[in-house]
ROFI-11516 format. One line per 8 residues: number of its first residue (from 1); their letters; for each residue x, y, z of C-alpha. Coordinates in Angstrom, 1 decimal. Each point is the difference from the previous one (the first is absolute). Layout:
N
NUM = A = X/Y/Z ~ ... $
END
This chain:
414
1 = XXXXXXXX = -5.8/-6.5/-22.4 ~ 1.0/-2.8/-2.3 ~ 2.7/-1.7/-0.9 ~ 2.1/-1.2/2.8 ~ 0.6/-3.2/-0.2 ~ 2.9/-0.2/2.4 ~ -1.9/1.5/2.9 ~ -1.7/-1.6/2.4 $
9 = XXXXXXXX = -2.1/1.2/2.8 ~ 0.2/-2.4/3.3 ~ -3.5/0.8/2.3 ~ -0.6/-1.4/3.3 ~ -0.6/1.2/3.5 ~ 2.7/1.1/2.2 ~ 2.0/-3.3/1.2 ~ -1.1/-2.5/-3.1 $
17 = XXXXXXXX = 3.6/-0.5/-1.1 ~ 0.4/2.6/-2.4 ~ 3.3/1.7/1.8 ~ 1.6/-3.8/0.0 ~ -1.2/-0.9/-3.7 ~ 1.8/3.4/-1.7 ~ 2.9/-0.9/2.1 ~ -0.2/-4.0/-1.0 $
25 = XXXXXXXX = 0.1/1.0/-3.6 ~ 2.6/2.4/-0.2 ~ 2.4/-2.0/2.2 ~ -0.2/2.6/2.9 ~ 0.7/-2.8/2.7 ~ 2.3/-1.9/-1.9 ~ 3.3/0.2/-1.6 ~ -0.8/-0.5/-3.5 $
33 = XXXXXXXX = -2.0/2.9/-0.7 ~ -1.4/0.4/-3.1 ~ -2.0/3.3/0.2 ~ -0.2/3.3/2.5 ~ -2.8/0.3/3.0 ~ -0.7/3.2/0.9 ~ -2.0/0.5/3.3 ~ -2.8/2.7/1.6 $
41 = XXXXXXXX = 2.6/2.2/1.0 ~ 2.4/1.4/-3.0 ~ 2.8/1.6/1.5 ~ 1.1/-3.7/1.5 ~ 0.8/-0.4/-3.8 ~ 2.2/3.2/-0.6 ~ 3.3/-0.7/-0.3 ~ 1.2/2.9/3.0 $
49 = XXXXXXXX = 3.2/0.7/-2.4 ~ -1.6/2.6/-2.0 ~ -0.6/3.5/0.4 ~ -2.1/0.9/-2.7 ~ -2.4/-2.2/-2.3 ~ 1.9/0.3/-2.8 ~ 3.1/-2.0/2.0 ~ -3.0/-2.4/1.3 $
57 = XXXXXXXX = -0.4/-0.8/-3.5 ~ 3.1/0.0/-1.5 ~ 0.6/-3.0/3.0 ~ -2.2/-2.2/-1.3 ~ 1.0/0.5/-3.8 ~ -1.5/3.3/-1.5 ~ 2.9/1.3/-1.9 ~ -1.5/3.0/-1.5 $
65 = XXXXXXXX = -1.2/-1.2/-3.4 ~ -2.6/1.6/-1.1 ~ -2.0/-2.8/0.2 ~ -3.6/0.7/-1.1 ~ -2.5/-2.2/2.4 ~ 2.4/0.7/3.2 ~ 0.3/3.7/-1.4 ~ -3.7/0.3/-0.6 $
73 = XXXXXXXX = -0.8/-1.2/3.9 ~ 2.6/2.2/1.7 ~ -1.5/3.3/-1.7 ~ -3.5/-1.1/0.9 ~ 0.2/-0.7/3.3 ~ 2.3/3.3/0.2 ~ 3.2/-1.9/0.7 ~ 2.1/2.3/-2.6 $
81 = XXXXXXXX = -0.5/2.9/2.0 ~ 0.9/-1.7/3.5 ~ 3.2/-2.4/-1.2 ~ 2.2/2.4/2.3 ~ -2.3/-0.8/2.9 ~ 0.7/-2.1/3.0 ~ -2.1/-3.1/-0.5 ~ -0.7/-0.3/3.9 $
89 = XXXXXXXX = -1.6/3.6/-0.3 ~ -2.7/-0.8/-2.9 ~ -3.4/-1.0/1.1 ~ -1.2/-3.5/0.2 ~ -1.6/-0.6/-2.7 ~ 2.8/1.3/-1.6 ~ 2.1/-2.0/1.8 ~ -2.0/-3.4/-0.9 $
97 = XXXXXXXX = 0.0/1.5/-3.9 ~ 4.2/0.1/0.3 ~ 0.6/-3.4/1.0 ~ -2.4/-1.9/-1.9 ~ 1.9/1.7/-3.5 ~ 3.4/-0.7/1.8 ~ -0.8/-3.6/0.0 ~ -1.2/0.0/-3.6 $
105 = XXXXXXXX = 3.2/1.1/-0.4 ~ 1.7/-3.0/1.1 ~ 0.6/-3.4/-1.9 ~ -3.1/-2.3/2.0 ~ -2.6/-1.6/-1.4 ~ -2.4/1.0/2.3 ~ -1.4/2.3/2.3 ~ -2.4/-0.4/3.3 $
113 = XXXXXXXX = -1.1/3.6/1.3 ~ -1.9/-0.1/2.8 ~ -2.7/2.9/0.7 ~ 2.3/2.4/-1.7 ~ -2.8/0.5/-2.3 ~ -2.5/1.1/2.9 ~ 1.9/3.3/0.1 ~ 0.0/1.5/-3.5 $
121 = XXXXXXXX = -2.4/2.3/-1.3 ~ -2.2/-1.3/-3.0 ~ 1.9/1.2/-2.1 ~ 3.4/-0.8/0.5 ~ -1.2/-3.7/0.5 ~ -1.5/-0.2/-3.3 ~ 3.4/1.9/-1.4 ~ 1.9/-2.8/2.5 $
129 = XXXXXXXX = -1.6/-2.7/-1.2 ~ 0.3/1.3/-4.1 ~ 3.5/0.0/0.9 ~ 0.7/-3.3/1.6 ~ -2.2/-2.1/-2.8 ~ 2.4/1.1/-2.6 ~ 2.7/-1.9/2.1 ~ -1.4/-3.0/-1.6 $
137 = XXXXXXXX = 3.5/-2.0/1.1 ~ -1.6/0.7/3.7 ~ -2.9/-2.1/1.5 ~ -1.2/2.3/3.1 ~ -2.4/-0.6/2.4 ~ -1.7/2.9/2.1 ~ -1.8/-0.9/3.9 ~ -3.0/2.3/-0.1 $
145 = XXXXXXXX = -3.0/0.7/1.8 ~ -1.2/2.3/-2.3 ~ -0.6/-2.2/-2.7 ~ -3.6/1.2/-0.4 ~ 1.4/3.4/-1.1 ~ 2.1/-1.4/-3.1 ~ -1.8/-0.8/-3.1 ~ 0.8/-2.7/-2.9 $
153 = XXXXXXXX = 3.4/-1.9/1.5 ~ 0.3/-3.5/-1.0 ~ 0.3/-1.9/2.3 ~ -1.0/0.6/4.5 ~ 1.4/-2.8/2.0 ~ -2.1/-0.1/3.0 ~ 2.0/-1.3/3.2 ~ -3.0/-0.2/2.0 $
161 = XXXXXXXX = 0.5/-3.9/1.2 ~ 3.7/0.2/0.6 ~ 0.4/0.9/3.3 ~ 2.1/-3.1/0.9 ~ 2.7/2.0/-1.8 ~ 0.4/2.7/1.8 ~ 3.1/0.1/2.6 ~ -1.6/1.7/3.1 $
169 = XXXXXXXX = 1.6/-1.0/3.2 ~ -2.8/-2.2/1.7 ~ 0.1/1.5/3.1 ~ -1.2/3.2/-1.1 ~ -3.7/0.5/-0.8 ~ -1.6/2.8/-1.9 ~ -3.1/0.7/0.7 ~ -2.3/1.2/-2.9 $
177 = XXXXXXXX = -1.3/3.6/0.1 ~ -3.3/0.5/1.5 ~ -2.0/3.4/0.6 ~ -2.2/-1.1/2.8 ~ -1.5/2.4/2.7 ~ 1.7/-0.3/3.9 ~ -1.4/3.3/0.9 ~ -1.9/3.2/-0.3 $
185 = XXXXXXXX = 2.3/2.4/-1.5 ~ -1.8/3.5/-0.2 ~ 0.4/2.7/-3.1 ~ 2.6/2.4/1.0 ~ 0.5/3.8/-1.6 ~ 2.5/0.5/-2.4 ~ 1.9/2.5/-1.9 ~ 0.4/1.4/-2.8 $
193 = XXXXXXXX = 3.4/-0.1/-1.9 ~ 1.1/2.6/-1.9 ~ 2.7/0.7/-2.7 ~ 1.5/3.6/-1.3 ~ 2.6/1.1/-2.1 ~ 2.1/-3.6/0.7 ~ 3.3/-0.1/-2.1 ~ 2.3/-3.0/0.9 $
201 = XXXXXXXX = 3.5/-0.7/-2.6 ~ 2.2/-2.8/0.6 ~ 2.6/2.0/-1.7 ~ 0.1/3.1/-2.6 ~ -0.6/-2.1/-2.7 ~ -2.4/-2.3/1.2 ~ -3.1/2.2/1.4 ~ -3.2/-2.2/0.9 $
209 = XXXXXXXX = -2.1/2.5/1.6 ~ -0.2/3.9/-0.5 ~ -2.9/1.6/1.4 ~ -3.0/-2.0/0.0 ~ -3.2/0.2/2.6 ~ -2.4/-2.5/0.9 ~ -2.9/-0.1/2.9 ~ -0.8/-3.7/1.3 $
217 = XXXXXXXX = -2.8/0.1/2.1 ~ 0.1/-2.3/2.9 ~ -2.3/-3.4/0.1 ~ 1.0/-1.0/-3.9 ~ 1.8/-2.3/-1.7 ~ 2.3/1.6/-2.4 ~ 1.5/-2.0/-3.4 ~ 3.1/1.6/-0.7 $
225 = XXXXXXXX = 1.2/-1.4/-3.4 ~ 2.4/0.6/-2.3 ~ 2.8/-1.8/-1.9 ~ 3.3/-1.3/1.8 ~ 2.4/2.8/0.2 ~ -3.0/2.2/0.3 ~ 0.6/1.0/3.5 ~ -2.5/-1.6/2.3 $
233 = XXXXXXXX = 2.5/-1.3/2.1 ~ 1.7/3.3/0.6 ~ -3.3/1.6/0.6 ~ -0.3/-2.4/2.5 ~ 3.1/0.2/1.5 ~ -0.2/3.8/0.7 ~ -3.7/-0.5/1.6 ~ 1.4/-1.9/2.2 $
241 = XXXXXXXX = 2.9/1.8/0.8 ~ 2.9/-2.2/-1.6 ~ 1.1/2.5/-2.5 ~ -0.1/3.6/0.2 ~ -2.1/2.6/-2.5 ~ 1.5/2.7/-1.5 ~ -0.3/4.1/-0.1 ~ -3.4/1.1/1.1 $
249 = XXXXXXXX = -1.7/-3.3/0.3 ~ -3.1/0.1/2.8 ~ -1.1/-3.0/1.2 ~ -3.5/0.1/2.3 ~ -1.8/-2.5/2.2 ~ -3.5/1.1/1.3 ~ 1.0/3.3/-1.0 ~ 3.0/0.7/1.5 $
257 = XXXXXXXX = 3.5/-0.3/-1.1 ~ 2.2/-3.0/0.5 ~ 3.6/-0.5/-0.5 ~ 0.1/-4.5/-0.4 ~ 3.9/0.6/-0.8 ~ 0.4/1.0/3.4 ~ -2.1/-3.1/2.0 ~ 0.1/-2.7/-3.1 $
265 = XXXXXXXX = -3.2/-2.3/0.2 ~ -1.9/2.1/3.1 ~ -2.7/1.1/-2.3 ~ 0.1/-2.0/-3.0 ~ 0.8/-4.2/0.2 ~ 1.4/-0.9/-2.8 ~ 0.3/-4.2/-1.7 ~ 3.0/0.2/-2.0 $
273 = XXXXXXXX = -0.5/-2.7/-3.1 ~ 2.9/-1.8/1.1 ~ -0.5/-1.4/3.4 ~ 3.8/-0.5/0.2 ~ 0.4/3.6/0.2 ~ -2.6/0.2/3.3 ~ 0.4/-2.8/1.7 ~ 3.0/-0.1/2.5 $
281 = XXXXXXXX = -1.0/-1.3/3.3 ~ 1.2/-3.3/1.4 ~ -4.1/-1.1/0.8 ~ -2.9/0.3/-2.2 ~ -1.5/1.3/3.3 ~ 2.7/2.7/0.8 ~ -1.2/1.0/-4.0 ~ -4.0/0.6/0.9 $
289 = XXXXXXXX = 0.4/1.5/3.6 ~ 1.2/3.5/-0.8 ~ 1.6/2.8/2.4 ~ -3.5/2.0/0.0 ~ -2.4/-2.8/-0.2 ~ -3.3/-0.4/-0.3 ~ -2.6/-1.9/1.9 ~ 1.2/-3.5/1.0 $
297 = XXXXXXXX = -3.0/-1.2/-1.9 ~ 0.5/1.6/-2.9 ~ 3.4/-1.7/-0.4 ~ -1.5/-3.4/0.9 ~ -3.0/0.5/-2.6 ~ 3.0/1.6/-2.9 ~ 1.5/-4.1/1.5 ~ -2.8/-1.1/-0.9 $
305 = XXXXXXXX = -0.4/0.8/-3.7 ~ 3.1/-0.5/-1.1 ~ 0.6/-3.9/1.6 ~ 3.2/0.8/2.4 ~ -1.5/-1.5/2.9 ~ 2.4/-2.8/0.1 ~ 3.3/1.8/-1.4 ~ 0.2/3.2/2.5 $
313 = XXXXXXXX = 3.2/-1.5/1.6 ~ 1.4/-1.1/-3.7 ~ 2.7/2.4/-1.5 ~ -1.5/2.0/-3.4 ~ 3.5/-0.3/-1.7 ~ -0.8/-4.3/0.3 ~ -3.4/0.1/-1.6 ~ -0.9/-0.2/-3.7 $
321 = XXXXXXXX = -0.6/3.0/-1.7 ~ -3.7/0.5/-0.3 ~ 0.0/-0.4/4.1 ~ 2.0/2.5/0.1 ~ -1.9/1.9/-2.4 ~ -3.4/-0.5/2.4 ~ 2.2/1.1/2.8 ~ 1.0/3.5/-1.6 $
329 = XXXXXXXX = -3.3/0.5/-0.7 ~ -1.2/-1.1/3.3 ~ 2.6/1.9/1.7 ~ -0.8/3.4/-1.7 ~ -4.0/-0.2/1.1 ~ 1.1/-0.6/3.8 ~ 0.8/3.1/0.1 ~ -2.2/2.9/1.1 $
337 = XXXXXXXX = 0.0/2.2/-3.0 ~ -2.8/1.7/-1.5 ~ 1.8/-0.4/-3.8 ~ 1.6/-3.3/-1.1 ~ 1.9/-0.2/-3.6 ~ -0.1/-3.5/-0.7 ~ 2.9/-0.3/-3.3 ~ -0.9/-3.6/-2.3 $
345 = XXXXXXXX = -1.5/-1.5/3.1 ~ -1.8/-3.2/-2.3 ~ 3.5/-0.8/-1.5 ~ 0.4/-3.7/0.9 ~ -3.5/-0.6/1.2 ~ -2.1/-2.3/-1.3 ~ -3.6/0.4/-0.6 ~ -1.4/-0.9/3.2 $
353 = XXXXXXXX = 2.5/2.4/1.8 ~ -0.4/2.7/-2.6 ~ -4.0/-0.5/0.8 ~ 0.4/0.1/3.6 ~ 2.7/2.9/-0.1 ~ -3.0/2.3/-1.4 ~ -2.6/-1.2/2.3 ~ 2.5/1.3/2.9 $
361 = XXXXXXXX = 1.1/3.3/-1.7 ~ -4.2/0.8/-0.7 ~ -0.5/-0.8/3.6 ~ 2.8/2.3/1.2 ~ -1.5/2.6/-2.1 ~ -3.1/-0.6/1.1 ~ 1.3/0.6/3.6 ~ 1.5/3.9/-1.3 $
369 = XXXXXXXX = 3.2/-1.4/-1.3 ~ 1.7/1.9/-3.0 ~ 1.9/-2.1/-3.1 ~ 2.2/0.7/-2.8 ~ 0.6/-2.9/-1.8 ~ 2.3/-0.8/-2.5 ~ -0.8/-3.3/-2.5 ~ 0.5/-0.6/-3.6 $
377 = XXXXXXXX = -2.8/-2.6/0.5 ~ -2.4/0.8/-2.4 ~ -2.7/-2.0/2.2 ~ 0.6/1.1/3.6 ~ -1.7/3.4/0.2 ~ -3.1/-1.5/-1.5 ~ -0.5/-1.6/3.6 ~ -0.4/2.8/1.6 $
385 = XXXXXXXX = -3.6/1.5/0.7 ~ 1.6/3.2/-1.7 ~ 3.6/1.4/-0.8 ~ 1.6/2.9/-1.2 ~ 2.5/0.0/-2.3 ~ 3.5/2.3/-0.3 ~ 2.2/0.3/-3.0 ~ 3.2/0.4/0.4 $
393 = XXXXXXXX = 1.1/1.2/-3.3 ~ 3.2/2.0/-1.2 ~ 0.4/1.3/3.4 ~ -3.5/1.2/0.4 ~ -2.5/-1.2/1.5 ~ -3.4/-0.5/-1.2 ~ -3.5/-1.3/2.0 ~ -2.9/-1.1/-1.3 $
401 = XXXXXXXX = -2.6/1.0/2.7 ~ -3.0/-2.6/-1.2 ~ 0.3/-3.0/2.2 ~ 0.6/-2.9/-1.4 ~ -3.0/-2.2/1.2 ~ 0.0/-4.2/-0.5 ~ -3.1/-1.4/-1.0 ~ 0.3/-2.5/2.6 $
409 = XXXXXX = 0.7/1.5/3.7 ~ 2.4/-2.1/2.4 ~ -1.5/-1.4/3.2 ~ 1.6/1.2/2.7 ~ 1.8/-1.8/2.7 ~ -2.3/-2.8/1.7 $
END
């Protein structure tokens, strides 16, 4: 990449300041705004008056032209062919992708997205990021943790010693995540899960799955990838019983057939990417002790690792973000599954969490558990001792049976 001079990338760990700085500079907190903030979760920044994207843009100023660079990153992304779409139905990457060009649509002069960028596939940040540099009238800065992952920007402000800046009610603290050992946990059997004939269609004319197989076998970590839109999400959400498959679609666990539609979540846990679409307990700690729970040390040890020792009694809905994010995550491994989907679980971590998340998902696989992850991080998988990889591709689906192997293993839990 080269050539984007009016795009920053702001690095730090979680809490350095960087949520407060994109807000400081783009007048979020005050009443002479001068530019737009747009925060982790995107559909807090659709408008809720439109019932299609193309209204959505058309409210913030698209007016039909056929203007080339805005034309250009509509067909790319595949926005032509959903304009009559509901925006609240299109994935969230999609979602993210909609509202950042609705506020380059708008007369600002600048921009602060904050880990929007976490969720797109490569390529539609690299198309994202073509697009926004040639909104030279536009000075944007982008909070990321991924900054590794982009090549040849400018300029990476690194919010590191800012922490003073953050706004985080004093009272609260968040503990750091930690994979330590407080207990002997021993490796338990899975199962197999197995795919046939699956078809799933939102509607005539928008079909995402028609017929495809797969066989998962139990104890692996599976990398389903794909671009946004692709379907992983959906995938997911029939899995785990959310939405319904169509015509003759089998679904088998260990071998025999199971119906998720008809007990949602009681053989599949699913982390939805937006923890705001999980999370709706009035306790952190009515979040992690499920209805079929697990061993009370288990819970206390999942406590443990994710640093919610001290906020158990503390609402989610009062707690930033990426705590809330932790607590999805958290919430879904409480319970007693033998598969877990876990959908953009590093968006909003930092390093040392991202780090720490793996260490804990290895151990749990180490212990018999079953993952599918999905991650447009280019870098997470290569934590893992070994991964297998899933495309998602034009509604089929594609595996490449070779594990993926690191060159340098991850200890496990101490």
């Amino acid at each position: 990449m080269s050539g984007f001079n009016n795009i920053s990338l702001l690095d730090g760990p979680n809490f350095s300041g960087r949520s407060h700085y994109l807000k400081s500079i783009t007048g979020f907190d005050n009443d002479n705004a001068q530019g737009i903030y747009l925060g982790s979760n995107p559909t807090d920044f659709l408008t809720g008056l439109a019932n299609s994207v193309k209204f959505e843009l058309e409210l913030h100023g698209w007016n039909g032209a056929n203007h080339s660079s805005l034309s250009n990153i509509l067909k790319e992304l595949g926005f032509d062919r959903k304009l009559s779409q509901n925006p609240f139905t299109l994935s969230g990457g999609e979602q993210a992708a909609l509202v950042i060009i609705c506020a380059s649509l708008l007369s600002h002069s600048k921009i602060g997205i904050d880990l929007l960028f976490e969720q797109f596939h490569d390529r539609w940040k690299t198309l994202l990021l073509d697009y926004l540099s040639r909104k030279t009238q536009l000075e944007i800065t982008i909070a990321d943790n991924r900054t590794k992952e982009y090549s040849d920007l400018p300029k990476i402000i690194n919010y590191g010693s800012m922490a003073e800046l953050e706004q985080i009610d004093s009272r609260l603290d968040f503990g750091k995540m930690k994979c330590v050992s407080n207990g002997k946990f021993h490796k338990k059997k899975g199962l197999d899960l197995a795919l046939s004939d699956l078809s799933f269609a939102y509607s005539r004319a928008n079909k995402i799955f028609e017929n495809i197989s797969i066989h998962l076998k139990a104890g692996n970590l599976y990398h389903l990838i794909g671009e946004n839109g692709a379907g992983k999400s959906t995938l997911s959400k029939i899995l785990t019983g959310v939405l319904r498959p169509s015509g003759n679609s089998k679904i088998r666990m260990g071998g025999k057939e199971i119906i998720p539609f008809k007990n949602p979540g009681k053989h599949v846990a699913y982390c939805f990417q937006n923890p705001d679409e999980q999370l709706f307990s009035k306790t952190v700690k009515q979040e992690l002790w499920p209805k079929y729970m697990p061993s009370e040390n288990e819970i206390e040890r999942i406590v443990t690792w994710f640093g919610l020792e001290s906020i158990l009694d503390e609402n989610p809905n009062d707690l930033p973000w990426v705590i809330r994010k932790r607590i999805s995550i958290a919430a879904t491994l409480c319970l007693e599954r033998h598969w877990y989907i876990l959908d953009e679980p590093t968006v909003g971590l930092d390093e040392h969490s991202v780090i720490t998340l793996s260490l804990i998902i290895q151990t749990l696989l180490d212990e018999g558990k079953s993952f599918i992850i999905i991650s447009h991080s280019s870098t997470f998988f290569d934590k893992f001792e070994n991964s297998k990889e899933i495309l998602l591709l034009n509604g089929k689906l594609k595996t490449n049976e070779t594990n993926k192997s690191t060159s340098s293993p991850l200890a496990k839990c101490e």
